[in-house]
Backbone as XML, in Angstrom:
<?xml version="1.0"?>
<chain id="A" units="angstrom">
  <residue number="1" name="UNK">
    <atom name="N" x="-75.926" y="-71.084" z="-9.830"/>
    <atom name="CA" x="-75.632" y="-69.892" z="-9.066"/>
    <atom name="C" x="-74.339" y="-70.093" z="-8.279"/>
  </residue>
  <residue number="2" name="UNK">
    <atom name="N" x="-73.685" y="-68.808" z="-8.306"/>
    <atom name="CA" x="-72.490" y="-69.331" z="-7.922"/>
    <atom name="C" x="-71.872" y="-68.302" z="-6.167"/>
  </residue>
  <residue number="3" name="UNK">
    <atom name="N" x="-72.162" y="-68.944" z="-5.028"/>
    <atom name="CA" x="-71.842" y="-68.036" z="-3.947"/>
    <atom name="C" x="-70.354" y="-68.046" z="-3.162"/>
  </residue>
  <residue number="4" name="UNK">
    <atom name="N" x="-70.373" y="-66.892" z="-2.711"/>
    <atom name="CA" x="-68.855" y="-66.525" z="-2.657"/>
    <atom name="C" x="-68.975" y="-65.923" z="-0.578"/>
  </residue>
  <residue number="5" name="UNK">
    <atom name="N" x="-68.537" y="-66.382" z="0.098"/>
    <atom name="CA" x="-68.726" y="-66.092" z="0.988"/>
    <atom name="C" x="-67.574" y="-65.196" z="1.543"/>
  </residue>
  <residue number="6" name="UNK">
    <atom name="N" x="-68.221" y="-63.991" z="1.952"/>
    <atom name="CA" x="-67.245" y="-62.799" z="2.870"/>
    <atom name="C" x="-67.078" y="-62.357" z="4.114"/>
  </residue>
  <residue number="7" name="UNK">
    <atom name="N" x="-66.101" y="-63.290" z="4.556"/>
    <atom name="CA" x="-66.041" y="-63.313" z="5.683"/>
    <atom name="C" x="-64.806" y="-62.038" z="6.316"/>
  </residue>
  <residue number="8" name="UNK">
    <atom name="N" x="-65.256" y="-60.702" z="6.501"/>
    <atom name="CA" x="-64.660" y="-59.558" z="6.903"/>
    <atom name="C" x="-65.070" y="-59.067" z="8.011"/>
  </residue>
  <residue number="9" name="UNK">
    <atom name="N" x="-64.779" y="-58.119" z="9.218"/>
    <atom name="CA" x="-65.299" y="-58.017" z="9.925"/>
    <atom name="C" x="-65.948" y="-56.098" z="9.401"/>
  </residue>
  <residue number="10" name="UNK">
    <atom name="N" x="-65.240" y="-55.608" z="8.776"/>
    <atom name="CA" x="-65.506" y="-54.160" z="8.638"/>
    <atom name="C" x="-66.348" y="-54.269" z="7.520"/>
  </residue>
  <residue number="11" name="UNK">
    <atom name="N" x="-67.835" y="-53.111" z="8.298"/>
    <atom name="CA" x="-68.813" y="-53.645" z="7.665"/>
    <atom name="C" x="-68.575" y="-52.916" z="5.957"/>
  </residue>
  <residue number="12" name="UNK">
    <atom name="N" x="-68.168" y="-51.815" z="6.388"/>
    <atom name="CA" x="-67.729" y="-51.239" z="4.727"/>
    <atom name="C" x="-66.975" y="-52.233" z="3.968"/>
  </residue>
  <residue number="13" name="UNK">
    <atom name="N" x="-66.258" y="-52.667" z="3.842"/>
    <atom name="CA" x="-65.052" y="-53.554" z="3.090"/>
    <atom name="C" x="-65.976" y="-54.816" z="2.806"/>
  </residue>
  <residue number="14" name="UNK">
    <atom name="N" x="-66.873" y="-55.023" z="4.021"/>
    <atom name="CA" x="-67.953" y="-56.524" z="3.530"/>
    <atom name="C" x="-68.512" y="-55.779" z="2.348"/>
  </residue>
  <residue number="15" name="UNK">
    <atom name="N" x="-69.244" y="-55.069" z="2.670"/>
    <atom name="CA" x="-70.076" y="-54.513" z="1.729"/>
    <atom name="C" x="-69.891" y="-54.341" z="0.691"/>
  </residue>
  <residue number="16" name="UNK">
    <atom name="N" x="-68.975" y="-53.696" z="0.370"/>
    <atom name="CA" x="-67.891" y="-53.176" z="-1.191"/>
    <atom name="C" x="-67.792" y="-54.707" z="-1.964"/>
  </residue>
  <residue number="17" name="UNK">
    <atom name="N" x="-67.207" y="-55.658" z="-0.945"/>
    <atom name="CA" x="-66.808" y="-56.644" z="-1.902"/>
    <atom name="C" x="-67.944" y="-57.495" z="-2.160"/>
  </residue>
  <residue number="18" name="UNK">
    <atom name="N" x="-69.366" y="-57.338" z="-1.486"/>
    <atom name="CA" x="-70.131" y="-58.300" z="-1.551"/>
    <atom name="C" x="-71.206" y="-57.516" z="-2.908"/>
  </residue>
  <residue number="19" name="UNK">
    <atom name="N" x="-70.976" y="-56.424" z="-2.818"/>
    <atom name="CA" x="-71.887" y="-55.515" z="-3.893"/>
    <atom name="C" x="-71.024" y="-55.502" z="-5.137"/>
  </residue>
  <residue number="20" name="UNK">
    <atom name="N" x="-69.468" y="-55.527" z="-5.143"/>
    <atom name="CA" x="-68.987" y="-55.898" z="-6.504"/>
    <atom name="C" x="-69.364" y="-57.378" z="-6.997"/>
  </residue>
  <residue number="21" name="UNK">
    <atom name="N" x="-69.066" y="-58.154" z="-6.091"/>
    <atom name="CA" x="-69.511" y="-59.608" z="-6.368"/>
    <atom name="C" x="-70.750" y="-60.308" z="-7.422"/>
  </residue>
  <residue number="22" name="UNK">
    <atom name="N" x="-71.531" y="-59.261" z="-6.715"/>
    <atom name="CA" x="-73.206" y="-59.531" z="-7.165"/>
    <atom name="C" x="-73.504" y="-58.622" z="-8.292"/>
  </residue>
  <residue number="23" name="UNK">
    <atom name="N" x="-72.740" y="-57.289" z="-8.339"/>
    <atom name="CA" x="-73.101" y="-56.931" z="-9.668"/>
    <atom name="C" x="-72.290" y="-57.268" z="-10.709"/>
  </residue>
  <residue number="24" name="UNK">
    <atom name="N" x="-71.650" y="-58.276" z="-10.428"/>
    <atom name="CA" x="-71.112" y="-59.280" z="-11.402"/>
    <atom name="C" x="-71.319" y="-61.106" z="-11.747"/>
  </residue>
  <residue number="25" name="UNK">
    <atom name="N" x="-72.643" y="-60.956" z="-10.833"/>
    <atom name="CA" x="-72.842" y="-62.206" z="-11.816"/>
    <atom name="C" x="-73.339" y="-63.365" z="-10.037"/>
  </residue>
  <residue number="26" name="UNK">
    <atom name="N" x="-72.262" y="-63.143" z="-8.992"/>
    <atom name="CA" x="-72.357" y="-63.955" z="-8.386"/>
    <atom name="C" x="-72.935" y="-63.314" z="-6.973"/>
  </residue>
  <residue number="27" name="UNK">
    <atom name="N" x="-73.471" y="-64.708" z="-5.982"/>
    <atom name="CA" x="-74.285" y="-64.322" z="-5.344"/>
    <atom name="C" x="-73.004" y="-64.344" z="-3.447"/>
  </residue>
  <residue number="28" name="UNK">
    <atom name="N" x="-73.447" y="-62.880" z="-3.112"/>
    <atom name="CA" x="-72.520" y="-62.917" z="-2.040"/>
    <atom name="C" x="-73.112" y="-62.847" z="-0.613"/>
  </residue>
  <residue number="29" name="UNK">
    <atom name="N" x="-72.357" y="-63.704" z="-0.189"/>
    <atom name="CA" x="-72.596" y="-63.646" z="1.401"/>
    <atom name="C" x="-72.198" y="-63.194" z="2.289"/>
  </residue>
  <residue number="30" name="UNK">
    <atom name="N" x="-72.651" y="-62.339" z="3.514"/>
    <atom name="CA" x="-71.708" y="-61.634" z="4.115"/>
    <atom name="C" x="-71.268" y="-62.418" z="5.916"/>
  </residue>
  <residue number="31" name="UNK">
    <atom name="N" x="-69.884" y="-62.024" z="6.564"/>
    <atom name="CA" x="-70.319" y="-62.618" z="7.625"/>
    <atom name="C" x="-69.235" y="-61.334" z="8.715"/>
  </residue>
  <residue number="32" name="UNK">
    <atom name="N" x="-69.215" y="-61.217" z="9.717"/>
    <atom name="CA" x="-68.737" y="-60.484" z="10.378"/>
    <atom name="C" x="-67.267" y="-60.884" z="11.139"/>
  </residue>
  <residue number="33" name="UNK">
    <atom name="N" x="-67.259" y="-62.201" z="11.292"/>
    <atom name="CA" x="-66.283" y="-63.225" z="11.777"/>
    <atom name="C" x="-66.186" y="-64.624" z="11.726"/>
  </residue>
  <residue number="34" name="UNK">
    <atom name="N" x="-65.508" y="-65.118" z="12.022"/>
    <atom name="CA" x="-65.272" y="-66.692" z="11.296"/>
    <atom name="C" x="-66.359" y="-67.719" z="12.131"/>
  </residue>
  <residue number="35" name="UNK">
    <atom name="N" x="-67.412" y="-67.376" z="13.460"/>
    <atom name="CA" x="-68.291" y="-67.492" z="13.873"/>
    <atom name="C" x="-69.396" y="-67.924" z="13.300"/>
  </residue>
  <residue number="36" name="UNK">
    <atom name="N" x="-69.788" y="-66.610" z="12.601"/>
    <atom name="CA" x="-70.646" y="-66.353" z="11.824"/>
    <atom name="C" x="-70.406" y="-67.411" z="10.627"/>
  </residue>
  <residue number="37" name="UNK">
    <atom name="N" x="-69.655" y="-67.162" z="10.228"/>
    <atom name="CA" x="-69.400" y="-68.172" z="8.551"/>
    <atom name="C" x="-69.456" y="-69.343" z="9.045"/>
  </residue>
  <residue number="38" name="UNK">
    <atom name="N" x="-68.761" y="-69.849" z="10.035"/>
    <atom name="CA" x="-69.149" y="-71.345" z="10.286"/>
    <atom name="C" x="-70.652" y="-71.612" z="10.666"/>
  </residue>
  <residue number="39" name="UNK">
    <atom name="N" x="-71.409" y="-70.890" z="11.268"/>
    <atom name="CA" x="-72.656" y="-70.873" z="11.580"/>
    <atom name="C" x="-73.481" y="-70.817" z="9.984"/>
  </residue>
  <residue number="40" name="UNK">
    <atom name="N" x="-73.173" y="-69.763" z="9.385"/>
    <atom name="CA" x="-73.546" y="-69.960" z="7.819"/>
    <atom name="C" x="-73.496" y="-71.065" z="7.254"/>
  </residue>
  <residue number="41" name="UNK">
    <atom name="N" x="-72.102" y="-71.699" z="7.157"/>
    <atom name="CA" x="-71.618" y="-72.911" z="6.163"/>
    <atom name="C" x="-72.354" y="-74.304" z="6.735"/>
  </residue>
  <residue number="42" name="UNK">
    <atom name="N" x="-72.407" y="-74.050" z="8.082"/>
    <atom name="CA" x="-73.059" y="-75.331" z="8.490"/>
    <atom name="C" x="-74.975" y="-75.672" z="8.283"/>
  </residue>
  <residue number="43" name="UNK">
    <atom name="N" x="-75.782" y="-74.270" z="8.034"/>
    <atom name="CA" x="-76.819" y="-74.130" z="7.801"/>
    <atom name="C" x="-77.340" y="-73.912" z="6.106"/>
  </residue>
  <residue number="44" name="UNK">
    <atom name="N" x="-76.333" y="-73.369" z="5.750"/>
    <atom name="CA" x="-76.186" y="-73.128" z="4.000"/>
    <atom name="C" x="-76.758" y="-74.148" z="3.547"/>
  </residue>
  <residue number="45" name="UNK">
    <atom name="N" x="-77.579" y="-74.247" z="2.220"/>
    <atom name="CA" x="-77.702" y="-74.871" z="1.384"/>
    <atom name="C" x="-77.346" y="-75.633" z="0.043"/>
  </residue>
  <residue number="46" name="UNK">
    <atom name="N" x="-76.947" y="-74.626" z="0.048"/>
    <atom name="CA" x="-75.630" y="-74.594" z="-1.309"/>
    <atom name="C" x="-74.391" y="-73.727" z="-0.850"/>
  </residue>
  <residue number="47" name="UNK">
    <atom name="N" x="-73.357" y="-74.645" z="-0.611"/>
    <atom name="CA" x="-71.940" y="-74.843" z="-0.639"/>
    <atom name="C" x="-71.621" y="-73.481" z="-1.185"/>
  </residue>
  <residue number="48" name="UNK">
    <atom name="N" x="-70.641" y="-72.614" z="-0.792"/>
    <atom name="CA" x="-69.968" y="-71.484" z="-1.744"/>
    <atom name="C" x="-69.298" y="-72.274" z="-2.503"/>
  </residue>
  <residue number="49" name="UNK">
    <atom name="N" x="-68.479" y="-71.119" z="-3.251"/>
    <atom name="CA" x="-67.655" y="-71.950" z="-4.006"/>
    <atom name="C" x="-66.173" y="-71.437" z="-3.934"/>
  </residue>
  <residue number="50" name="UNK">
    <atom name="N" x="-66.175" y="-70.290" z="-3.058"/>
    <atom name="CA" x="-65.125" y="-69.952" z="-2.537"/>
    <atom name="C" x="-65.171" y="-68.638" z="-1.302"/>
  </residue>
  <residue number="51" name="UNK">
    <atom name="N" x="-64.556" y="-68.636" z="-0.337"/>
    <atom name="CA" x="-64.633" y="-68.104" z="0.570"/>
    <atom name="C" x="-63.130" y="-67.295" z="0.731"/>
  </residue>
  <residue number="52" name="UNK">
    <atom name="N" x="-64.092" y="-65.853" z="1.048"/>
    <atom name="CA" x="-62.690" y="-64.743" z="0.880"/>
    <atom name="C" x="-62.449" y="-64.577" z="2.512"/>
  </residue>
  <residue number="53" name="UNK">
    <atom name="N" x="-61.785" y="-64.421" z="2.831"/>
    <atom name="CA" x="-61.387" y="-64.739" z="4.802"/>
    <atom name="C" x="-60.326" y="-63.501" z="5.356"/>
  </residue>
  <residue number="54" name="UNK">
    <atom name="N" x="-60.711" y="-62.897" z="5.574"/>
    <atom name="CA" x="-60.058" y="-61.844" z="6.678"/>
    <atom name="C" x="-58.819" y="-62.530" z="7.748"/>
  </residue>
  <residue number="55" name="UNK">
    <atom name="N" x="-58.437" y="-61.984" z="8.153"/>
    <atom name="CA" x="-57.181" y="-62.491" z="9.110"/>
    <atom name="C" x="-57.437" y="-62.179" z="10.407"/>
  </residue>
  <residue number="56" name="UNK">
    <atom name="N" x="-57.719" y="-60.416" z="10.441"/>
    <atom name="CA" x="-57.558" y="-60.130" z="11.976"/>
    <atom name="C" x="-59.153" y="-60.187" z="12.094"/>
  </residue>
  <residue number="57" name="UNK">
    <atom name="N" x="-60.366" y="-60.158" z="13.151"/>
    <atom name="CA" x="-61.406" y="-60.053" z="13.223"/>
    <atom name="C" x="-61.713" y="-60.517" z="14.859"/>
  </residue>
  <residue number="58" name="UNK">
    <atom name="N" x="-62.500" y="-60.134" z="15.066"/>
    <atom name="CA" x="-62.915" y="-60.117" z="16.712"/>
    <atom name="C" x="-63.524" y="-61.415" z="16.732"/>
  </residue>
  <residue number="59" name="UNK">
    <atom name="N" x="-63.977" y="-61.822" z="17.697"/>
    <atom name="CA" x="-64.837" y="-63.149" z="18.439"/>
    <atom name="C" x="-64.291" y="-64.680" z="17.740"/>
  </residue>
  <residue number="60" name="UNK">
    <atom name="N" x="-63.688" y="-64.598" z="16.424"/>
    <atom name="CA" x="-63.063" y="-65.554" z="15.932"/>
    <atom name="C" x="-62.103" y="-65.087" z="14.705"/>
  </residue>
  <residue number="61" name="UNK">
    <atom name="N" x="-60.939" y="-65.237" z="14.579"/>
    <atom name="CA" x="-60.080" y="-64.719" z="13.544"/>
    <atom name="C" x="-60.249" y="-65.605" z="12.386"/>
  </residue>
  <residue number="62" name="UNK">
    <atom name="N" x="-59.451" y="-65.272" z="11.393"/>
    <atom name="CA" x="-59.289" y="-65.796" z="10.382"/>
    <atom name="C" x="-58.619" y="-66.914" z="10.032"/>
  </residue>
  <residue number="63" name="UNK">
    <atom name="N" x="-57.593" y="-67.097" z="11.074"/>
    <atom name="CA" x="-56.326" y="-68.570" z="11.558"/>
    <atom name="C" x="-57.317" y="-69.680" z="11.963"/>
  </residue>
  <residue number="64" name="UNK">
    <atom name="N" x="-58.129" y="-68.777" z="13.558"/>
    <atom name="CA" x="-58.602" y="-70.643" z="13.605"/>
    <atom name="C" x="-60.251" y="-70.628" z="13.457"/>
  </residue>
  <residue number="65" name="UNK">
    <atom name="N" x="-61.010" y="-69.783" z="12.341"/>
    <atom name="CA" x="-62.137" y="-69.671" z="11.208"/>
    <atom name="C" x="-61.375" y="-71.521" z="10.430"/>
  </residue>
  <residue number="66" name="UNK">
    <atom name="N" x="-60.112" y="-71.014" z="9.962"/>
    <atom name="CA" x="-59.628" y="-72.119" z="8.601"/>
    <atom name="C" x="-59.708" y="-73.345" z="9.636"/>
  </residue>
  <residue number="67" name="UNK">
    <atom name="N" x="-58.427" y="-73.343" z="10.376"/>
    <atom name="CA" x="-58.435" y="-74.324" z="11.304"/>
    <atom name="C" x="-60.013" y="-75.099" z="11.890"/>
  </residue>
  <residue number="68" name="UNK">
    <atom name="N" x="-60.974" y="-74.110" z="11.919"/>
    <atom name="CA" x="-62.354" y="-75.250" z="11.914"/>
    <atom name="C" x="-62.814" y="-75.772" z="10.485"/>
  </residue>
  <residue number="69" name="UNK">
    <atom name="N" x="-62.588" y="-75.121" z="9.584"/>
    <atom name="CA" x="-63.213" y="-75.434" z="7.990"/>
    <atom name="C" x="-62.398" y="-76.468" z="7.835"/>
  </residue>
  <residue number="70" name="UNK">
    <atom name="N" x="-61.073" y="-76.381" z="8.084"/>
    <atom name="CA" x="-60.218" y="-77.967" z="7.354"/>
    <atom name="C" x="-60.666" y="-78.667" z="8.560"/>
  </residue>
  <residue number="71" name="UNK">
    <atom name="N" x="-61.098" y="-79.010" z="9.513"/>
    <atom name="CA" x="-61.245" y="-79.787" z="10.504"/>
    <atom name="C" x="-62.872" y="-80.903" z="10.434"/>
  </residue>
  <residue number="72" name="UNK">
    <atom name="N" x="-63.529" y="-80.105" z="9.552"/>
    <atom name="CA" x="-64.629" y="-80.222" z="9.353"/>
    <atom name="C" x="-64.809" y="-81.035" z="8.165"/>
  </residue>
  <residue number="73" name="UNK">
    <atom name="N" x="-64.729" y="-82.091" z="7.303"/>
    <atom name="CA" x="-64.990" y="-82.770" z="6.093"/>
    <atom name="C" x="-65.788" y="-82.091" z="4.884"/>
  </residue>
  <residue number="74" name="UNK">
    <atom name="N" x="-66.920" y="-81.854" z="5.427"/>
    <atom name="CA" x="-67.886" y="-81.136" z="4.664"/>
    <atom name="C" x="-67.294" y="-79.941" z="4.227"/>
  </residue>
  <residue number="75" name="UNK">
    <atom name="N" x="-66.741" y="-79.249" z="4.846"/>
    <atom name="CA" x="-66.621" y="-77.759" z="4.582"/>
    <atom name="C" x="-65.045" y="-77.823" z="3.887"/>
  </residue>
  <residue number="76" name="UNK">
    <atom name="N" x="-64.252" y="-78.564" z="4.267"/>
    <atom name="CA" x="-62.268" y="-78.879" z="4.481"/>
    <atom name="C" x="-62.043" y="-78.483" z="2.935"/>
  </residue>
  <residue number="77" name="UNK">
    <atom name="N" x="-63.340" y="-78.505" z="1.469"/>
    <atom name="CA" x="-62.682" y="-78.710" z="0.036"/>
    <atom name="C" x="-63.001" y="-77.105" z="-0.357"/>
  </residue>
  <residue number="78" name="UNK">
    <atom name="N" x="-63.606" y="-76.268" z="0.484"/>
    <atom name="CA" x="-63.956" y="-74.985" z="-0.260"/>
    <atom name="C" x="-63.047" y="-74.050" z="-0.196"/>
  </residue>
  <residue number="79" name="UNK">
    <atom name="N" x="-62.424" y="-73.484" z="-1.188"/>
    <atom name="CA" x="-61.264" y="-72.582" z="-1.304"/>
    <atom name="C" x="-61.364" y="-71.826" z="-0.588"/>
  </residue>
  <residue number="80" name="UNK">
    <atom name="N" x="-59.929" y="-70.970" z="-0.169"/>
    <atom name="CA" x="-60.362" y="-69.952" z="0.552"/>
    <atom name="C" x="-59.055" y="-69.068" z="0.115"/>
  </residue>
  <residue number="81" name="UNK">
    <atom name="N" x="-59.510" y="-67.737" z="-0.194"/>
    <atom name="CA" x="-58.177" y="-66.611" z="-0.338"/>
    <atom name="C" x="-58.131" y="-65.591" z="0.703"/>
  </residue>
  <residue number="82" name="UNK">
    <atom name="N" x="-57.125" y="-65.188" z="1.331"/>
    <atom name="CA" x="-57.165" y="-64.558" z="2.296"/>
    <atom name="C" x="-56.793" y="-63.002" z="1.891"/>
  </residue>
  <residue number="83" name="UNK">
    <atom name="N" x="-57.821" y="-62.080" z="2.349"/>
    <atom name="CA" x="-57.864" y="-60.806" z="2.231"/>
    <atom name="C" x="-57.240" y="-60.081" z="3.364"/>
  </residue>
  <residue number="84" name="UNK">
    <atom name="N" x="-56.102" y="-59.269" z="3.389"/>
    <atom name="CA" x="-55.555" y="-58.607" z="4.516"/>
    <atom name="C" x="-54.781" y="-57.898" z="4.148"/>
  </residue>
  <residue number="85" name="UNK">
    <atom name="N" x="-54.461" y="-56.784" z="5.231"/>
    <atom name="CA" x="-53.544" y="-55.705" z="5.084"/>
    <atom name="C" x="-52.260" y="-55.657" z="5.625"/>
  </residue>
  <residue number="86" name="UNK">
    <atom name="N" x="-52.451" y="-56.727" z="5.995"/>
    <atom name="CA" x="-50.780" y="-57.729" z="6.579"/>
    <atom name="C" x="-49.276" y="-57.328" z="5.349"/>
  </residue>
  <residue number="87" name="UNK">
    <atom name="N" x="-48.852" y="-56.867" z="6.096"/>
    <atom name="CA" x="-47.370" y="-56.463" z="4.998"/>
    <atom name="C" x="-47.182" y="-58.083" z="4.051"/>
  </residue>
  <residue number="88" name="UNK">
    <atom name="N" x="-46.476" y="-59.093" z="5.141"/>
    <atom name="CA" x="-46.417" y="-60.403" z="4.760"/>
    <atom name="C" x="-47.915" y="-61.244" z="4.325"/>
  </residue>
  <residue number="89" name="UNK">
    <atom name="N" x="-48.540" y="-60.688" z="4.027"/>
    <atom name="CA" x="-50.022" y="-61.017" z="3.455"/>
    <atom name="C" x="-49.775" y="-62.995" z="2.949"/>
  </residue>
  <residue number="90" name="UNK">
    <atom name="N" x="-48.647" y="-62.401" z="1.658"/>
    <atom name="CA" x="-48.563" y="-63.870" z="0.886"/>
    <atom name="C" x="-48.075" y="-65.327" z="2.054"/>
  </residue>
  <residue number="91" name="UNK">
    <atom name="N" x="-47.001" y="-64.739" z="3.243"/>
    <atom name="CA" x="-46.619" y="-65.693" z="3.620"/>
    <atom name="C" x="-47.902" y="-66.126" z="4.675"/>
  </residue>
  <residue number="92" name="UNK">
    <atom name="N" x="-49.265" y="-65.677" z="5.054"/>
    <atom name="CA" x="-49.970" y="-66.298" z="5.467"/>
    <atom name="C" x="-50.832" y="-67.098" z="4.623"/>
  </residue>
  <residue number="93" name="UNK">
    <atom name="N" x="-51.056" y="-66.869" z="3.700"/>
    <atom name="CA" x="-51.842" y="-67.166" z="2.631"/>
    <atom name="C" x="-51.494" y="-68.779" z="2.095"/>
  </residue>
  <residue number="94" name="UNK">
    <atom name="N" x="-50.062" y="-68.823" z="2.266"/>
    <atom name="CA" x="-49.410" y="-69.984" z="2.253"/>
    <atom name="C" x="-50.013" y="-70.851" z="2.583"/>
  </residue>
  <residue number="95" name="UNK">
    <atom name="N" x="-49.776" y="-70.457" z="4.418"/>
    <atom name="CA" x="-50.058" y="-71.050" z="5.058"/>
    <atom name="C" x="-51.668" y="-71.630" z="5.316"/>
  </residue>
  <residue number="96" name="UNK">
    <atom name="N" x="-52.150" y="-70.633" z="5.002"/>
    <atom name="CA" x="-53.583" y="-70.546" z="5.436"/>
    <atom name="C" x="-54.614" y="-71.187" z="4.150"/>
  </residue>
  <residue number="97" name="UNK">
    <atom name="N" x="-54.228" y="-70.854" z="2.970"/>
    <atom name="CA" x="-54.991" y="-70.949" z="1.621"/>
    <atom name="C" x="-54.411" y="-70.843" z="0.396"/>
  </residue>
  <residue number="98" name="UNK">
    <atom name="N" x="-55.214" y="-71.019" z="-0.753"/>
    <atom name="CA" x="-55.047" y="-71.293" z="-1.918"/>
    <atom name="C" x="-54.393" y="-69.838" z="-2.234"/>
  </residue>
  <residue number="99" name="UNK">
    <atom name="N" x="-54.723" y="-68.866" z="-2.016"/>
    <atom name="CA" x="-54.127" y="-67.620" z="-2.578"/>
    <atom name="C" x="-54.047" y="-66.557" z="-1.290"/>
  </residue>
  <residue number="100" name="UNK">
    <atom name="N" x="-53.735" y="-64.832" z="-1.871"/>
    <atom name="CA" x="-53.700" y="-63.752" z="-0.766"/>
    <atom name="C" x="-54.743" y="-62.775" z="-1.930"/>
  </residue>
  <residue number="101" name="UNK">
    <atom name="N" x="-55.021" y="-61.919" z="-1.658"/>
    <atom name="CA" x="-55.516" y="-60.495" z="-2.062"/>
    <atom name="C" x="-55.158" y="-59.586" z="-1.098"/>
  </residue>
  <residue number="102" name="UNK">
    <atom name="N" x="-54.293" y="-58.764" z="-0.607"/>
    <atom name="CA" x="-53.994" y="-57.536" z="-0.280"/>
    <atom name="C" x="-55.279" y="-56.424" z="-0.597"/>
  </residue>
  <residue number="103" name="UNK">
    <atom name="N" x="-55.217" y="-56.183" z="0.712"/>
    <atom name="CA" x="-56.205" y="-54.735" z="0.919"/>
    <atom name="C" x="-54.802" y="-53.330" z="0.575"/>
  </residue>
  <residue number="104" name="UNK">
    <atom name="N" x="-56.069" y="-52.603" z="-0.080"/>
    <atom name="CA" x="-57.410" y="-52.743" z="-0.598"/>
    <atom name="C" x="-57.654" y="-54.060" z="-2.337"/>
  </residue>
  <residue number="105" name="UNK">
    <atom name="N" x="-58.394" y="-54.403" z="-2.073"/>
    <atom name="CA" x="-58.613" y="-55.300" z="-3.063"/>
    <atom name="C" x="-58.855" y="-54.782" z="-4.442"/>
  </residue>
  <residue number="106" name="UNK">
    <atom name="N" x="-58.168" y="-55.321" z="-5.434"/>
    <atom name="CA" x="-58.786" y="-54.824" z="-6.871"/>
    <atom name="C" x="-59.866" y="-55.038" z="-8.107"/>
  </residue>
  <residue number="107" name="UNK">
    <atom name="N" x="-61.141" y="-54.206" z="-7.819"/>
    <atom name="CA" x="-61.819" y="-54.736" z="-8.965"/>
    <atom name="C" x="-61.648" y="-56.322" z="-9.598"/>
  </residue>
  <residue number="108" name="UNK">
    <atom name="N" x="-60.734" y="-55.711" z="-10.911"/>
    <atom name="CA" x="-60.157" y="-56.639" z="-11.652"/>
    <atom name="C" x="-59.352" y="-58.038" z="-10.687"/>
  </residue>
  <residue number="109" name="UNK">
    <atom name="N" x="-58.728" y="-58.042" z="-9.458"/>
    <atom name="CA" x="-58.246" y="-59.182" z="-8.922"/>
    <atom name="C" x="-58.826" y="-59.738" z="-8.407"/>
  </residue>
  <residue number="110" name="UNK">
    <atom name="N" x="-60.332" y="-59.046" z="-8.032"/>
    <atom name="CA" x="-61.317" y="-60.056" z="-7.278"/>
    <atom name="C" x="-61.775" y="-61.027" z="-7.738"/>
  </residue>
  <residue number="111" name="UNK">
    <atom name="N" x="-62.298" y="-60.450" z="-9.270"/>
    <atom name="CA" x="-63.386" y="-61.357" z="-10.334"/>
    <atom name="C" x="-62.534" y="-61.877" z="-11.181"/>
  </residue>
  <residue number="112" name="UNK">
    <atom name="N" x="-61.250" y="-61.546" z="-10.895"/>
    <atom name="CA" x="-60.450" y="-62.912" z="-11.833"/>
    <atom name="C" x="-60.035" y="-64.070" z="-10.907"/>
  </residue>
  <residue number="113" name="UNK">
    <atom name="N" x="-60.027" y="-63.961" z="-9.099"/>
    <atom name="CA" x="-60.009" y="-65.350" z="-8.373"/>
    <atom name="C" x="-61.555" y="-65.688" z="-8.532"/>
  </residue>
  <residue number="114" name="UNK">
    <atom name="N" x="-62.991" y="-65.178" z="-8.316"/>
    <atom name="CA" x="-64.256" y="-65.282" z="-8.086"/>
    <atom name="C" x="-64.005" y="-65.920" z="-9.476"/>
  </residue>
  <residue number="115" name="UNK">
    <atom name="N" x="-63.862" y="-65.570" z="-10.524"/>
    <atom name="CA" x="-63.678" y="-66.521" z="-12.063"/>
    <atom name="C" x="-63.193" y="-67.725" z="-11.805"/>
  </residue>
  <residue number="116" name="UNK">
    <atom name="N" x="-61.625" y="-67.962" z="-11.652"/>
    <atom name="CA" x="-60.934" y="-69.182" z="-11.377"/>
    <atom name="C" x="-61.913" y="-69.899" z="-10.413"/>
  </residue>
  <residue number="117" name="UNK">
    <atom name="N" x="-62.291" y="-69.845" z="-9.321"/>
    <atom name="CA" x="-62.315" y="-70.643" z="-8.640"/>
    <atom name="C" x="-64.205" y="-70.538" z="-8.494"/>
  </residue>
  <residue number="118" name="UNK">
    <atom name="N" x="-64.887" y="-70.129" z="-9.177"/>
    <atom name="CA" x="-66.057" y="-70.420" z="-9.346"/>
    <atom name="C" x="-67.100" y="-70.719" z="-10.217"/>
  </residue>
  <residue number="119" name="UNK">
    <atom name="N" x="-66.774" y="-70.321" z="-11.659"/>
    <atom name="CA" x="-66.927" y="-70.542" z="-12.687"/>
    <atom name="C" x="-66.541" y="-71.602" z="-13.386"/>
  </residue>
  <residue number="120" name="UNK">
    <atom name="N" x="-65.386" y="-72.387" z="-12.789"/>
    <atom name="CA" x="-64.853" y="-73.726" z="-12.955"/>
    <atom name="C" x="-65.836" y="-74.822" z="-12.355"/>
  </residue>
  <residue number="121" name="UNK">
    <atom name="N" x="-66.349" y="-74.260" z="-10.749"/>
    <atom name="CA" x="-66.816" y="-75.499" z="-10.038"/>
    <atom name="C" x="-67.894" y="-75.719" z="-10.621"/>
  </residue>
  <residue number="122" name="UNK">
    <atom name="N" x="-68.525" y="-77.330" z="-10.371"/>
    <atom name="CA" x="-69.141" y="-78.242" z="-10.705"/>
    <atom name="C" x="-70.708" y="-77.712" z="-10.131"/>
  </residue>
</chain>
């Protein structure tokens, strides 16, 4: 089984991407802020296998959400692509993760990173 964790704060946009997710195969998690997901990841059972991460979000952003995941060993190897409506989207993405997805997100661009980077893992 393969889980994909969504860490967005708008509950529509969680929703959308966590209901495309699952009616494609994989199992999605939702979280409201980078709070939450660390509270998830640290109680989880099984590891995602990639984590989609918002930028702007209340009580904990998306900057220092990463900044605790790489800080953390356990958690530091799970991909992460950053979803935002940030003009410069890619140059955080850089910085921040393995890839960007620009809102609104596409069908087809979701489940071809959810492919790459989950369907590969071990």
């Amino acid at each position: 089984m393969h889980v994909v964790l969504v860490v967005e704060d708008d509950p529509d946009i969680r929703a959308t991407l966590c209901e495309a997710l699952e009616d494609h195969g994989y199992t999605a998690v939702g979280a409201s802020n980078g709070v939450e997901a660390l509270d998830y990841l640290h109680k989880a059972g099984e590891r995602p296998c990639l984590i989609l991460l918002d930028l702007m979000m209340p009580v904990m952003d998306g900057q220092t959400f990463r900044n605790e995941q790489r800080a953390d060993p356990s958690l530091a190897e799970i991909p992460v692509i950053v979803i935002s409506a940030y003009r410069d989207v890619e140059k955080h993405a850089r910085e921040l993760a393995a890839d960007c997805l620009p809102k609104p997100v596409r069908l087809e661009t979701l489940l071809d990173v959810a492919r790459r980077h989950c369907d590969t893992a071990a």
